[in-house]
C-alpha positions as CSV (number, residue, x, y, z in Angstrom):
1,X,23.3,-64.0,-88.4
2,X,20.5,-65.9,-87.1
3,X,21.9,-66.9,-83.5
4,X,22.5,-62.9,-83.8
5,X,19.2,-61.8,-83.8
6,X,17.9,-64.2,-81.2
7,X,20.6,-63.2,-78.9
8,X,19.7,-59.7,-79.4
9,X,15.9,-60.5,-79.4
10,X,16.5,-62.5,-76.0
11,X,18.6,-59.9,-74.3
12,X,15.9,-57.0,-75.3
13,X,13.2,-59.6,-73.4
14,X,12.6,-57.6,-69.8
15,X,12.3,-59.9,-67.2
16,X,10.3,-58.4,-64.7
17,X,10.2,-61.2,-61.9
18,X,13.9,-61.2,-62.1
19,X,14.3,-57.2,-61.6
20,X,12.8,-58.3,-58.0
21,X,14.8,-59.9,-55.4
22,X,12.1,-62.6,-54.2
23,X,12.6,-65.6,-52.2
24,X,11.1,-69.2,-53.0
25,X,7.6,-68.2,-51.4
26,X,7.2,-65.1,-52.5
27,X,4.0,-65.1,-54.3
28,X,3.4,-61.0,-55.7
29,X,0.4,-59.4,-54.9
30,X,-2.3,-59.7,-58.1
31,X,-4.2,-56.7,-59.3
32,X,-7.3,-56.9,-57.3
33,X,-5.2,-56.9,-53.8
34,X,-3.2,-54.2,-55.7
35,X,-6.5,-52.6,-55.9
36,X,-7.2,-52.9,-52.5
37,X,-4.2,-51.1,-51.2
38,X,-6.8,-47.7,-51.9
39,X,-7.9,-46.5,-48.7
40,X,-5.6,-48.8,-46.6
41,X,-2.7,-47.8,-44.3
42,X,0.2,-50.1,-43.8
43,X,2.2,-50.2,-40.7
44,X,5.4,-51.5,-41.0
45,X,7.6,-52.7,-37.9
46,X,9.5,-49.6,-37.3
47,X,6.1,-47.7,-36.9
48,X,6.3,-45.9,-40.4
49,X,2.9,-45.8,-42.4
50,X,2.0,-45.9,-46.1
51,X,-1.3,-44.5,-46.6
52,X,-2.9,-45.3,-50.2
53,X,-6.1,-43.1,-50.5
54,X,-8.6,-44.0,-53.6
55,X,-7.8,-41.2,-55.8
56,X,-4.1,-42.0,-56.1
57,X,-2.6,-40.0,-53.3
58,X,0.1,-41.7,-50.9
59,X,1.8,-40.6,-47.9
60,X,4.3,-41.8,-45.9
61,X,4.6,-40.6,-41.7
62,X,7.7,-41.7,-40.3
63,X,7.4,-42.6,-36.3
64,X,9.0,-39.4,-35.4
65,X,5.7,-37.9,-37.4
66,X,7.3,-35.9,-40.1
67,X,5.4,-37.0,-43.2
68,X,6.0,-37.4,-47.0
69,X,3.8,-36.8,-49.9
70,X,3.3,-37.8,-53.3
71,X,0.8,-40.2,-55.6
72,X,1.0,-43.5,-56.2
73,X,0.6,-46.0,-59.4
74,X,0.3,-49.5,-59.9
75,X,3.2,-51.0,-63.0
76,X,2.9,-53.2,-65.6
77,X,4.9,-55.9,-63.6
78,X,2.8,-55.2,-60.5
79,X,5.0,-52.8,-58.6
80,X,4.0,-50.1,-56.7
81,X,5.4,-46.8,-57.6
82,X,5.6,-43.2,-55.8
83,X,6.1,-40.2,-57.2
84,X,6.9,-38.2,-53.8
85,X,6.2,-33.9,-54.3
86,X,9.5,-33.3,-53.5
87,X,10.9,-35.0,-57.0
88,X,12.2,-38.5,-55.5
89,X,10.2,-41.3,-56.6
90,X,10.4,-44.9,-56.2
91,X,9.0,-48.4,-56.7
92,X,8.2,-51.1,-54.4
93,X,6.9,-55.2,-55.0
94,X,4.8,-56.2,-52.1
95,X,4.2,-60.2,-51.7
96,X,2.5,-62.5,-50.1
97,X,5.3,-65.2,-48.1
98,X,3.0,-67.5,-46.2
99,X,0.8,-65.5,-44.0
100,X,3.3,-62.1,-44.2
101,X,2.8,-59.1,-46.3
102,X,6.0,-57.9,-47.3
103,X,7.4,-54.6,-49.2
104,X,10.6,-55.2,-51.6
105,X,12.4,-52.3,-52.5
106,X,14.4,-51.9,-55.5
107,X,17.8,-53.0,-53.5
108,X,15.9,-55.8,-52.5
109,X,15.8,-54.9,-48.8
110,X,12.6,-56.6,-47.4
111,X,10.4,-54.4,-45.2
112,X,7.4,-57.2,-43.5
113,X,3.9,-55.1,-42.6
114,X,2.6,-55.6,-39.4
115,X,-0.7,-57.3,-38.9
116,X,-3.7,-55.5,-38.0
């Protein structure tokens, strides 16, 4: 009965770092650079920005220049999550991997931001 209940307790445990599918490197943004994603705009690779404004607002412009809207909130286990106007929402890990700023997505597909 007793290996019972710790299996069960174990299995209930979430395990946030391992919902994520990080590399060896991979250090996760902390909350003050989480912070600090208010007001910036990211520019990823294939010319697509996120825009993070103070008041919780997020958009996303493709590089064709059609645009999508929604807010944004900052998880428990340090993910970023949108909630777009159109219903879709999703959640996103940025990290640190040596000098690069990446996005993870929930598939695990890795999106590096450009340098400004």
């Amino acid at each position: 009965m007793t290996r019972l209940l710790l299996l069960l307790l174990l299995s209930a445990t979430p395990l946030a770092a391992a919902e994520w599918a990080t590399k060896p490197g991979d250090r996760p943004l902390n909350s003050q650079e989480l912070d600090a994603l208010a007001g910036q705009t990211l520019t990823f690779y294939d010319d697509g920005q996120s825009k993070y404004s103070a008041g919780g607002a997020y958009s996303y412009t493709y590089a064709s220049g059609e645009s999508a809207f929604g807010t944004y909130s900052i998880a428990e286990d340090g993910s970023v999550c949108i909630a777009y106007r159109n219903g879709f929402s999703r959640c996103d890990l940025y990290v640190r991997s040596g000098e690069r700023l990446i996005l993870i997505d929930q598939k695990g597909h890795r999106y590096p931001v450009r340098s400004e």
